[in-house]
N, C-alpha and C positions, 0 to 999 in steps of 0.2 A: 098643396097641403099647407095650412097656416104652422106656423113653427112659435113657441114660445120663446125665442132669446132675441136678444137684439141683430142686425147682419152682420155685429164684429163676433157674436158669438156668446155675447155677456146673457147675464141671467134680468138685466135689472138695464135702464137708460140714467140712471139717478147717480151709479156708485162714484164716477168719477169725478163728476159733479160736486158730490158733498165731501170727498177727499179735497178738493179745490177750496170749498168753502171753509171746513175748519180749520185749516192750515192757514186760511186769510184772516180767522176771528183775532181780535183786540189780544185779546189774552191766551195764551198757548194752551193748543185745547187735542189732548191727546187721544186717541178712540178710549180711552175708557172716562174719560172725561165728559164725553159725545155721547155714551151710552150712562152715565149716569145723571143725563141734565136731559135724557130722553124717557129716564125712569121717573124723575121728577113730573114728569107731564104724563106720566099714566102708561107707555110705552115699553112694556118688561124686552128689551133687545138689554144684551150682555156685549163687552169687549171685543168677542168674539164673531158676533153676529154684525158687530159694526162697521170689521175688517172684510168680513164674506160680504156685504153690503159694497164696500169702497172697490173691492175685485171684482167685483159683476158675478160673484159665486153664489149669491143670495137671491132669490126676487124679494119684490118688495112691493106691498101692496098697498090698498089706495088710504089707510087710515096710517101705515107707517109713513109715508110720503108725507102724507098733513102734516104730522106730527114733527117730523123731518124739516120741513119745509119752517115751522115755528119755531123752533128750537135754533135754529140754524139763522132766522129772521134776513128770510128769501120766500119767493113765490114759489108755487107748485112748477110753473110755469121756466123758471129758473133752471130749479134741479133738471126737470129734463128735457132742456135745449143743450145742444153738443157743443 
């Protein structure tokens, strides 16, 4: 039977990943920082959603991943390779 979570259990292959990346951007970029430069691009995720995202608590689908992916300015491809 197909399962929806990753094999460690997570909701999402991306979360860790984009925890990694905004902790590396230029400028100290805090999850609600992250969620209001993903509202900016059209993207309504809150503070909240950005944390459930970075814990594998969220999934997350193929237009927040874009969106992610830009904001972030990384490949699709990036976020979720482990």
């Amino acid at each position: 039977m197909y399962k929806n979570k990753a094999a460690d259990g997570e909701n999402n292959l991306c979360g860790q990943k984009v925890r990694e990346i905004r902790k590396q951007l230029p400028e100290k970029t805090s999850q609600r920082k992250l969620a209001d430069m993903l509202q900016l691009e059209g993207l309504d995720l809150d503070k909240n959603a950005v944390q459930r995202i970075e814990s594998g608590k969220r999934f997350v689908t193929d237009i927040e991943l874009k969106v992610l992916a830009k904001v972030l300015g990384v490949s699709y491809q990036e976020l979720l390779d482990r």
